[in-house]
C-alpha positions in Angstrom: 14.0 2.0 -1.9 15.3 3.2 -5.2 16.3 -0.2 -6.5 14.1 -0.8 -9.6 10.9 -3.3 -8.0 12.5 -5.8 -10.2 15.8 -6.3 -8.4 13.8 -6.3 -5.2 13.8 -10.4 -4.1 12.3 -9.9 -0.5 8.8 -8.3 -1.1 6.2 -8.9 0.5 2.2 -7.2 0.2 0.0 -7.5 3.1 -3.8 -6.7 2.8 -4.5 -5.1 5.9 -8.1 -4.0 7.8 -7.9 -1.0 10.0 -11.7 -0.4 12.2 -10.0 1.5 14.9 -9.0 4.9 13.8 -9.8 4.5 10.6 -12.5 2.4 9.0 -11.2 0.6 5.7 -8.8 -1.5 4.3 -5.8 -1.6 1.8 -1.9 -2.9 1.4 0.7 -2.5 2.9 4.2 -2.9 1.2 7.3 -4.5 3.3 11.0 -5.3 1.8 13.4 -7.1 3.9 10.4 -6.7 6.8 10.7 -3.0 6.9 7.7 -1.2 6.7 7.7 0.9 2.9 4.7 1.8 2.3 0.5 1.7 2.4 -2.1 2.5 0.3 -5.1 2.4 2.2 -9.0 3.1 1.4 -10.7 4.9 3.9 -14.4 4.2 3.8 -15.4 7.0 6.2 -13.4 9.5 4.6 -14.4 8.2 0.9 -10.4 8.7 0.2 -7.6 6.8 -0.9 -4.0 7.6 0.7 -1.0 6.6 0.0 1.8 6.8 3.4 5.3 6.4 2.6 7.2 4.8 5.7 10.5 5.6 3.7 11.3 8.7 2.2 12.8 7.4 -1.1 10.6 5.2 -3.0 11.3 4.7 -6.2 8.4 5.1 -9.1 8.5 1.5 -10.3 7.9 0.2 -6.9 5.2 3.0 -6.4 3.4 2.1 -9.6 3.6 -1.9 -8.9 2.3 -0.8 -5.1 -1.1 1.3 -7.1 -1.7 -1.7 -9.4 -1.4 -4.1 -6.3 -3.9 -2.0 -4.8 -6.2 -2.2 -7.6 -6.0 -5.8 -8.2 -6.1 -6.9 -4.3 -8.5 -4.0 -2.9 -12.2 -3.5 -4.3 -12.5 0.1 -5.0 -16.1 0.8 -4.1 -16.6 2.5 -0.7 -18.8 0.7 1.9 -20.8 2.6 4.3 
């Protein structure tokens, strides 16, 4: 994924719950349905991760991915 975010036609952002292994929520990134990566807040953990399914991703995407995340995703923890 190292083609500027721009030039990327077939994105598409997914807010995703998780209450099994982990407990929170966040986004998940897929381009061309593949999988690229997720930022997830983990309420149990008080954490926020970010998983890369791919191992190139470029900085543009990564950046558009955090501000996604920080629109779309409250950042307050729940208990």
């Amino acid at each position: 994924m190292n083609r500027p975010a721009a030039d990327i036609a077939n994105k598409k952002w997914v807010v995703a719950s998780d209450v099994r292994n982990r407990d929170g929520i966040g986004i998940e990134l897929y381009v061309d349905e593949t999988l690229v990566l997720e930022i997830f807040r983990d309420d149990t953990k008080m954490t926020r991760e970010v998983t890369l399914h791919k191992q190139e991703v470029s900085l543009e995407l990564l950046e558009e991915a955090i501000a996604t995340f920080k629109k779309e995703i409250p950042q307050d923890f729940l208990d």
